[in-house]
C-alpha positions as CSV (number, residue, x, y, z in Angstrom):
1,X,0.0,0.0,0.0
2,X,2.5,2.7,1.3
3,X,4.9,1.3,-2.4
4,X,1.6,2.7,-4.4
5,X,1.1,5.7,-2.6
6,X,4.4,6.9,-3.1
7,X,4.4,6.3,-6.5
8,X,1.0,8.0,-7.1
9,X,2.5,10.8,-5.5
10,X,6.0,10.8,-7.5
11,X,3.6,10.5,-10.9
12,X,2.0,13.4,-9.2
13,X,4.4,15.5,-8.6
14,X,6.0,15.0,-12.0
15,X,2.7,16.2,-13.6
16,X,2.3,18.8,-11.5
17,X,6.1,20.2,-12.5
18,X,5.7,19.5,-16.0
19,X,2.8,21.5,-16.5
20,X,4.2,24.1,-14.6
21,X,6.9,24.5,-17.2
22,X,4.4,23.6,-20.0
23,X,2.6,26.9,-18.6
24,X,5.5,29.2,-18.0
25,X,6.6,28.5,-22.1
26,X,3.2,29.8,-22.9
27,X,3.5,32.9,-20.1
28,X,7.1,34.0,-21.8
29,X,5.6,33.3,-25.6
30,X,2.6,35.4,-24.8
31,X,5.3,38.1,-23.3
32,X,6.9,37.6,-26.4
33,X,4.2,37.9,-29.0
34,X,2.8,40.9,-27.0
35,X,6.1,42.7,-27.8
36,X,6.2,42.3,-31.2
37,X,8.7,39.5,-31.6
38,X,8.8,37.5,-34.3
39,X,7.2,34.2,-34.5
40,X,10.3,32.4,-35.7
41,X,12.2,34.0,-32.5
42,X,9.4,33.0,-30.5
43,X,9.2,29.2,-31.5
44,X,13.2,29.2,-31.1
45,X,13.2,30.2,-27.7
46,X,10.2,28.7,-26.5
47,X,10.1,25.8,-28.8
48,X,6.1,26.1,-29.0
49,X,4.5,25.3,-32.0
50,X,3.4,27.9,-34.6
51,X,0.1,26.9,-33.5
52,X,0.4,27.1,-30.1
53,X,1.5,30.5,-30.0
54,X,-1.3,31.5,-32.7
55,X,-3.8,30.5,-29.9
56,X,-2.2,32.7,-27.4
């Protein structure tokens, strides 16, 4: 029981962090865009796709 419970929380927590970063990408691109930078520049440092950034 305790095995599972620590890994549910390890997957959790891993989730948790990676749409944290997921979200921040998105925060910086919409900075970004916002500012007039190009999309090219904005794919290269965010590595979002030309979609993604669209929908911002």
């Amino acid at each position: 029981m305790s095995e599972g419970l620590s890994e549910g929380l390890a997957k959790g927590k891993a989730e948790g962090k990676a749409e944290g970063k997921a979200e921040g990408k998105r925060q910086f691109a919409r900075m970004m865009k916002e500012n007039g930078e190009s999309l090219e520049k904005i794919v290269a440092y965010t590595q979002l796709t030309p979609e993604e950034i669209a929908s911002l």
